[in-house]
LOMISE-320190 format. One record per residue: residue in three letters; x, y, z of N, C-alpha, C, O in turn. Coordinates in steps of 0.1 Angstrom, whole numbers, padded with zeros to 4 digits, always signed. Layout:
BEGIN
alaXYZXYZXYZXYZ;...
END
This chain:
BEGIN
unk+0008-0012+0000+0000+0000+0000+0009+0012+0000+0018+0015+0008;unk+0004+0022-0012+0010+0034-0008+0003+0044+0004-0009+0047+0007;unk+0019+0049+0010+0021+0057+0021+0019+0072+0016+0021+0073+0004;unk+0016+0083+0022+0010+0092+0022+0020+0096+0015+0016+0097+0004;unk+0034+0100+0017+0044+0103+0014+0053+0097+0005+0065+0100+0004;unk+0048+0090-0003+0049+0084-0016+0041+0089-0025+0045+0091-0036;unk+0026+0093-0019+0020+0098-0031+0022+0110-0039+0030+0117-0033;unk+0018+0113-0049+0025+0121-0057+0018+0133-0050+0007+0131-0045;unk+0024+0152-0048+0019+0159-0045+0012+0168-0055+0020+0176-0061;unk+0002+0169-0058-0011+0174-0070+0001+0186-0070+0008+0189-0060;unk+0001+0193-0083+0002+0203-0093-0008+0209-0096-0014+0206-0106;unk-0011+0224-0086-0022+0232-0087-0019+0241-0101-0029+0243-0107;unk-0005+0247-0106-0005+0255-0111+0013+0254-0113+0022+0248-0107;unk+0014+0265-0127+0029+0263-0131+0035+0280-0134+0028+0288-0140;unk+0043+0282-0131+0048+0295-0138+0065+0296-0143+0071+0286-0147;unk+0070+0307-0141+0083+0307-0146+0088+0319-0139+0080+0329-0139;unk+0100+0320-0134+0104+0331-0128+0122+0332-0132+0131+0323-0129;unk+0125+0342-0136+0136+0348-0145+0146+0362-0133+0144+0374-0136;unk+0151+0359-0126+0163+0366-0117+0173+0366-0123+0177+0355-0127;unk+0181+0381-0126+0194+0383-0128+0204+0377-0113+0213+0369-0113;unk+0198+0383-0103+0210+0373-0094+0209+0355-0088+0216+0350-0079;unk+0201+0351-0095+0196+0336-0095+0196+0332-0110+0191+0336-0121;unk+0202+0321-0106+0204+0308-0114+0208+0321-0130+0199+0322-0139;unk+0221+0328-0131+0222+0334-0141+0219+0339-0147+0225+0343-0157;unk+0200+0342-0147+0191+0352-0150+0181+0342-0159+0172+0347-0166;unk+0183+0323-0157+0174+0315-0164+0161+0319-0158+0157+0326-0148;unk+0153+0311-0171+0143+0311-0167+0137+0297-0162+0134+0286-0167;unk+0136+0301-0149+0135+0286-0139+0116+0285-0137+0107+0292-0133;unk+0118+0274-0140+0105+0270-0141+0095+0268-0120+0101+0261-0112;unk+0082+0275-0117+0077+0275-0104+0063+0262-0106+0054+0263-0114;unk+0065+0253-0097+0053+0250-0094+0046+0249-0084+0052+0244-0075;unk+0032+0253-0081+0027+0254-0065+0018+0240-0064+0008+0236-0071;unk+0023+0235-0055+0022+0223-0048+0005+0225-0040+0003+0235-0034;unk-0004+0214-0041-0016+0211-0034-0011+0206-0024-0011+0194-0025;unk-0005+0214-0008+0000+0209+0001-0012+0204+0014-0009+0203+0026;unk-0025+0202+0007-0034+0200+0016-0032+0189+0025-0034+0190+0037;unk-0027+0180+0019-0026+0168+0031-0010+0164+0029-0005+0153+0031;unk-0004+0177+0025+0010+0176+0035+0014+0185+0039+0024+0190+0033;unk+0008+0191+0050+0015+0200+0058+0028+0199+0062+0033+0209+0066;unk+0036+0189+0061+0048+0183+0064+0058+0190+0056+0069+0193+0058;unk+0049+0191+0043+0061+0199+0029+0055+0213+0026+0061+0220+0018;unk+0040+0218+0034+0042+0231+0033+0047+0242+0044+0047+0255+0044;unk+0053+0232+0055+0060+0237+0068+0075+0233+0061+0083+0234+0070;unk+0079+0230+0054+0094+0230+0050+0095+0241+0041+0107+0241+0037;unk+0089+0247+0037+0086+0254+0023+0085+0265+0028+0087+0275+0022;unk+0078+0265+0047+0076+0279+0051+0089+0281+0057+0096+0290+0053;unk+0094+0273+0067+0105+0275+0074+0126+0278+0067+0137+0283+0070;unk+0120+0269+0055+0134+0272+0043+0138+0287+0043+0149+0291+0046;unk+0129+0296+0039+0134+0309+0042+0139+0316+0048+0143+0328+0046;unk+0139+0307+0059+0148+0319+0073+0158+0309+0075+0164+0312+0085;unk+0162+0297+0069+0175+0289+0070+0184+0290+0060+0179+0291+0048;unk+0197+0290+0060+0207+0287+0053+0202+0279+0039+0190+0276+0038;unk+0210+0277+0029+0209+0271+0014+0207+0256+0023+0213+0254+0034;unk+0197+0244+0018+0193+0231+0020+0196+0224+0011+0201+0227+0000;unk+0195+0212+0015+0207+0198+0005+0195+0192+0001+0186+0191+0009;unk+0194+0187-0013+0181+0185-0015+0189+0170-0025+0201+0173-0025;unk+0186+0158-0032+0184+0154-0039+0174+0156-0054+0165+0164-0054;unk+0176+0149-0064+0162+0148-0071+0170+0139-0081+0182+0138-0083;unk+0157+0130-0087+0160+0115-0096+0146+0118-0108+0135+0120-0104;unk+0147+0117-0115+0138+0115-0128+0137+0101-0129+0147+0094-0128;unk+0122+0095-0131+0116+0084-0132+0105+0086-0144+0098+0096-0146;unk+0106+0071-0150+0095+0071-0158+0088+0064-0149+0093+0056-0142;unk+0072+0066-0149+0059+0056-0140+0057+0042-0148+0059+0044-0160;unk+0056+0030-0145+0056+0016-0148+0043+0013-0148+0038+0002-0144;unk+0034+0027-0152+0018+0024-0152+0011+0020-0167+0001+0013-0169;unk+0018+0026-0174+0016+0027-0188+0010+0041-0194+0006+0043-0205;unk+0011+0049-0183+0005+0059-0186+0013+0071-0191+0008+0083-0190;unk+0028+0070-0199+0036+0075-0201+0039+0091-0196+0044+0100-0202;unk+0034+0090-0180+0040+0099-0172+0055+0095-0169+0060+0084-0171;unk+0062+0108-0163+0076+0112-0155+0072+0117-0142+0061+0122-0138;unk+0085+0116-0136+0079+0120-0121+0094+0128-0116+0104+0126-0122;unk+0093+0135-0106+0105+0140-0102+0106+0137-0083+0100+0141-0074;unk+0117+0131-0085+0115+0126-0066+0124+0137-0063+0134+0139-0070;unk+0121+0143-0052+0128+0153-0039+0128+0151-0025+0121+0152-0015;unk+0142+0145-0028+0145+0140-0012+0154+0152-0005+0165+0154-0010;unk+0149+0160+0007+0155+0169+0012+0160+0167+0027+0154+0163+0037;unk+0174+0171+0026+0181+0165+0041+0182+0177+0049+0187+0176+0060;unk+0177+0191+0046+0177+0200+0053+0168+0209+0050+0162+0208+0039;unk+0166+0218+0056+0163+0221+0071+0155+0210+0077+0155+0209+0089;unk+0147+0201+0069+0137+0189+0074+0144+0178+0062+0149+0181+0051;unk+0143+0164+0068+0139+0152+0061+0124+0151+0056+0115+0156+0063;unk+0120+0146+0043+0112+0151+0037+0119+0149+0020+0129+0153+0014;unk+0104+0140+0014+0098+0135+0003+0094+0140-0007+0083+0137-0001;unk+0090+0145-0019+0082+0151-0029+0085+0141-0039+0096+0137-0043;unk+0072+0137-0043+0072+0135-0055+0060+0136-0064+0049+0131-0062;unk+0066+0146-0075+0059+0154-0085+0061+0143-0095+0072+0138-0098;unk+0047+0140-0103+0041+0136-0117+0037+0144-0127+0027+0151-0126;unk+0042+0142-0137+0036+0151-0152+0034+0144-0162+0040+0134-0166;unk+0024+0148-0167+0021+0142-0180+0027+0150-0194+0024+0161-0198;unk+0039+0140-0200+0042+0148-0213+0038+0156-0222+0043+0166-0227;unk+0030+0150-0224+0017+0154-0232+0011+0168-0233+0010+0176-0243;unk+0006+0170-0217+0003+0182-0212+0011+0192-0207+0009+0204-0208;unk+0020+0186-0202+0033+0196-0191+0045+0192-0195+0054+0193-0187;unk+0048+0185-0210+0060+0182-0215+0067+0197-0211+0075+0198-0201;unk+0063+0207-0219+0073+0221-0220+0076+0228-0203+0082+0238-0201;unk+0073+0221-0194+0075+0228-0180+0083+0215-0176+0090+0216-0166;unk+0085+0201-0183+0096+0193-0180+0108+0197-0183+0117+0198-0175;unk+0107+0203-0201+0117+0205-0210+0127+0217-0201+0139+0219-0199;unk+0115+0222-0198+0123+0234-0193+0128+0234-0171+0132+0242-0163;unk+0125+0221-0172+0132+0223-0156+0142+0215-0160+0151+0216-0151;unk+0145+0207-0171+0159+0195-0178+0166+0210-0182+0176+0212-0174;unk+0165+0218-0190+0169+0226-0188+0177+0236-0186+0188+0238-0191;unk+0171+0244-0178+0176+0252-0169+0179+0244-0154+0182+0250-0144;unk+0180+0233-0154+0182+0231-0138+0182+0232-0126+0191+0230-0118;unk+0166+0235-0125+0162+0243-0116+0148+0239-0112+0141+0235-0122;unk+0144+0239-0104+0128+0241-0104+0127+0252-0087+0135+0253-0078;unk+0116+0258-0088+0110+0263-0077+0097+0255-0074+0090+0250-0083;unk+0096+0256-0058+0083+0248-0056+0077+0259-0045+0084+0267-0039;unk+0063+0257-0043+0055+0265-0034+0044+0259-0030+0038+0250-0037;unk+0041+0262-0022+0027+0260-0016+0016+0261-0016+0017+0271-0008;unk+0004+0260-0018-0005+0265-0022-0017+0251-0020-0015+0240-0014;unk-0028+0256-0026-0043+0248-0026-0049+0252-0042-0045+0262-0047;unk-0056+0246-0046-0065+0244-0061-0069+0259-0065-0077+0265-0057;unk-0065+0264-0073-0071+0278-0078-0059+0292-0076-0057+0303-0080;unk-0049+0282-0065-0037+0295-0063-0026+0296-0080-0022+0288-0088;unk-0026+0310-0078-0013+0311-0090-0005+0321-0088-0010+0330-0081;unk+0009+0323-0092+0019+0330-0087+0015+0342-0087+0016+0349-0077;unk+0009+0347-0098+0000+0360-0096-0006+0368-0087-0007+0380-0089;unk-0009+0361-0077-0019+0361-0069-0011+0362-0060-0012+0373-0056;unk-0002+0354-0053+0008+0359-0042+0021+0356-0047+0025+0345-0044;unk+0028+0364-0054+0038+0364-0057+0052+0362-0047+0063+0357-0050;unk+0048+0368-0036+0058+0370-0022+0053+0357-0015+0056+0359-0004;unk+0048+0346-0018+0043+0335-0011+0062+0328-0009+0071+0330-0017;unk+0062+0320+0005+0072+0316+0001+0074+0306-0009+0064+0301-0013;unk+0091+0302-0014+0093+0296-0024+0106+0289-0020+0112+0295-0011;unk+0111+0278-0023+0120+0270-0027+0128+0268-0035+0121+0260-0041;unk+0137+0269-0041+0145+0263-0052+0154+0255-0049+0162+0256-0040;unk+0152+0244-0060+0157+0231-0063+0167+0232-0072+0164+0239-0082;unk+0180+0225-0071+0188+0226-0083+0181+0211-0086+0175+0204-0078;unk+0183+0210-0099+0176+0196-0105+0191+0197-0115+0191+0202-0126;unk+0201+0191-0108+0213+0185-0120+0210+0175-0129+0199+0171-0129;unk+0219+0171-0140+0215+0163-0153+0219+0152-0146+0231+0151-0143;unk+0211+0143-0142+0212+0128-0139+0216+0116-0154+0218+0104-0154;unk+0215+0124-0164+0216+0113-0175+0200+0112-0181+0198+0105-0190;unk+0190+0118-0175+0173+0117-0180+0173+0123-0192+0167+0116-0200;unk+0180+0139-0196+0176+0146-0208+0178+0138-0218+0168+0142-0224;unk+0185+0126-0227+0184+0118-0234+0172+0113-0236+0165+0115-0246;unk+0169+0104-0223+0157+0096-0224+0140+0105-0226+0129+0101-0229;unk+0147+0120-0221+0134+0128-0221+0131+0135-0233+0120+0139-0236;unk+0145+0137-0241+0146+0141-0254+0134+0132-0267+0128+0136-0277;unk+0134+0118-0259+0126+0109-0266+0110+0111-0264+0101+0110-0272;unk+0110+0113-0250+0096+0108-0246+0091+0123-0252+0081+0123-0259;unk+0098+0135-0248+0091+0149-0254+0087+0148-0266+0077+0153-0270;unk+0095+0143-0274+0090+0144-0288+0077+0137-0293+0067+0143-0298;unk+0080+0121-0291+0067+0116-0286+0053+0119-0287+0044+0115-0294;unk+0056+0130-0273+0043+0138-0269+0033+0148-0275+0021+0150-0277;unk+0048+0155-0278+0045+0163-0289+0038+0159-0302+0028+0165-0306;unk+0043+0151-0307+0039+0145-0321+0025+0140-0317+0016+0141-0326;unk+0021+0132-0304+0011+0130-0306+0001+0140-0301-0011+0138-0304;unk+0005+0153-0292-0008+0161-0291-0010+0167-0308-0021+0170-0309;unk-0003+0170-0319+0004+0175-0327-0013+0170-0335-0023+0176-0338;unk-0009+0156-0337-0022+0143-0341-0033+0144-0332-0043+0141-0339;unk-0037+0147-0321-0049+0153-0316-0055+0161-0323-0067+0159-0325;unk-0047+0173-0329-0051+0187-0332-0055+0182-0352-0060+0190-0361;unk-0052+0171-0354-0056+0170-0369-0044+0164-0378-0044+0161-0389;unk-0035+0165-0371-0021+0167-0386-0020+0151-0390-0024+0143-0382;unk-0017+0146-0401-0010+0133-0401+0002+0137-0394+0006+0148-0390;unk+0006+0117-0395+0016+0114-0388+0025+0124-0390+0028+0133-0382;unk+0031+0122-0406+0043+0130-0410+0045+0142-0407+0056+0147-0405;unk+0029+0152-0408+0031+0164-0404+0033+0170-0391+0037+0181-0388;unk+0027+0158-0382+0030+0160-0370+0043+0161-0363+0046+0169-0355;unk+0051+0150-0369+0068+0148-0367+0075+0163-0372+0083+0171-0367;unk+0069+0162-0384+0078+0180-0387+0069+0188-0379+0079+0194-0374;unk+0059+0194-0374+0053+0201-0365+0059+0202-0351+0064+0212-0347;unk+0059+0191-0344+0069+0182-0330+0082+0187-0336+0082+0198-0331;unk+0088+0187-0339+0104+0192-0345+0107+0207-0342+0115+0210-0334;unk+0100+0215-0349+0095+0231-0351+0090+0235-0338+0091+0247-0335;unk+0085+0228-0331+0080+0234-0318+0090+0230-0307+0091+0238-0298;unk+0095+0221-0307+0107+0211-0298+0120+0230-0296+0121+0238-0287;unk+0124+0229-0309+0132+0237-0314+0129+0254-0310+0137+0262-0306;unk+0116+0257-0313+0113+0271-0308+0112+0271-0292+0118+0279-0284;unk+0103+0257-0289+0102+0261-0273+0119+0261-0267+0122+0271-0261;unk+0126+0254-0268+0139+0255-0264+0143+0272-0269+0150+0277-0260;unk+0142+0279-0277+0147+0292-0280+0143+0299-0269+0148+0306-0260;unk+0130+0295-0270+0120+0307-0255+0126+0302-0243+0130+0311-0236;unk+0128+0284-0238+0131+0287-0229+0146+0293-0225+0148+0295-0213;unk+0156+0295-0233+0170+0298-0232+0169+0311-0231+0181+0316-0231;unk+0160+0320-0230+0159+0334-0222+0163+0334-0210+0162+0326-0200;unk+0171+0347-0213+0179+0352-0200+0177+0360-0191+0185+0352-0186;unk+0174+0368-0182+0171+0384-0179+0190+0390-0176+0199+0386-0169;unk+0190+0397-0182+0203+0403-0186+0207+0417-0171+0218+0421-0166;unk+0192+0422-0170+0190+0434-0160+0178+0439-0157+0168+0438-0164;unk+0179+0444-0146+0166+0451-0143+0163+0439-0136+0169+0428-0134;unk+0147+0445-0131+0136+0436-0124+0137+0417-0120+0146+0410-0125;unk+0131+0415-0114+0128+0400-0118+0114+0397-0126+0103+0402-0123;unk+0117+0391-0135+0103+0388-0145+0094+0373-0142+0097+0364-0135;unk+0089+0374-0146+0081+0363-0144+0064+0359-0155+0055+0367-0158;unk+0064+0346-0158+0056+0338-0164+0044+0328-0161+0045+0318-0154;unk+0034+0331-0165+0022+0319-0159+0017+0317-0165+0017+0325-0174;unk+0010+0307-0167+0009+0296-0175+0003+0282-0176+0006+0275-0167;unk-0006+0279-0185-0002+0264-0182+0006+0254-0196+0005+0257-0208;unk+0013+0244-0190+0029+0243-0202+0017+0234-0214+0021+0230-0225;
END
């Protein structure tokens, strides 16, 4: 039986947040977490900001459900011991994977159904380095994949779909390789 803390933590909402003195002005992908039944990871999320930088792990997995989801496990050794693991569907949130592979980065937040960065921008936040484990290869595949077949949802044949999935693989990687060079911190919302 799965443990509470095994289960995957729901994905209310996605954005993008772009700092010249963080992570070299990438554009690092935010997502706010449905921490309703884990207060455990929205008390780590509150308390991280008034602690020192935290040691976090993170592993990319494919799900053995058949449902050609990825998942991202977050094992954190500091300020708290403590679990996350986030599920995406390629399909739907391929471009907020593409872009946490990356930039190498993710921010996470706290929140309940209907919250978006918008809305409390100053909410606290997290950031995760997510290093290259060796996944971007295998995710290079599954993206495309996804692509091609939402591509075929929308009408195209196969073939047009593969050159469509190509053209879009290719632009979204341009958008996400934005930088913020100066000024402000920017930010993005969205869904991927």
């Amino acid at each position: 039986m799965q443990t509470l803390r095994e289960r995957p933590v729901p994905i209310v909402a996605d954005a993008g947040i772009a700092m010249e003195r963080r992570g070299d002005g990438r554009l690092i992908p935010l997502v706010i977490l449905d921490t309703t039944d884990r207060l455990d990871l929205e008390e780590f999320i509150r308390i991280h900001q008034y602690t020192g930088p935290g040691d976090a792990d993170s592993q990319w997995a494919t799900l053995e459900d058949s449902s050609g989801r990825v998942a991202l496990v977050l094992t954190f050794k500091k300020p708290m011991e403590i679990t996350a693991v986030l599920v995406f569907d390629p399909v739907k949130q391929g471009g907020l994977v593409d872009q946490i592979i990356h930039s190498k980065g993710l921010y996470i937040q706290a929140g309940r159904e209907g919250d978006r960065l918008i809305k409390n921008p100053d909410a606290p936040k997290v950031i995760v380095e997510i290093p290259d484990t060796g996944f971007a290869g295998v995710w290079n595949e599954i993206f495309f994949r996804a692509v091609v077949q939402r591509m075929r949802q929308e009408g195209l044949t196969r073939r047009e779909a593969k050159q469509a999935a190509r053209l879009y693989i290719t632009n979204w990687r341009k958008f996400g390789s934005f930088r913020i060079k100066s000024g402000a911190p920017r930010t993005t919302e969205g869904k991927s």
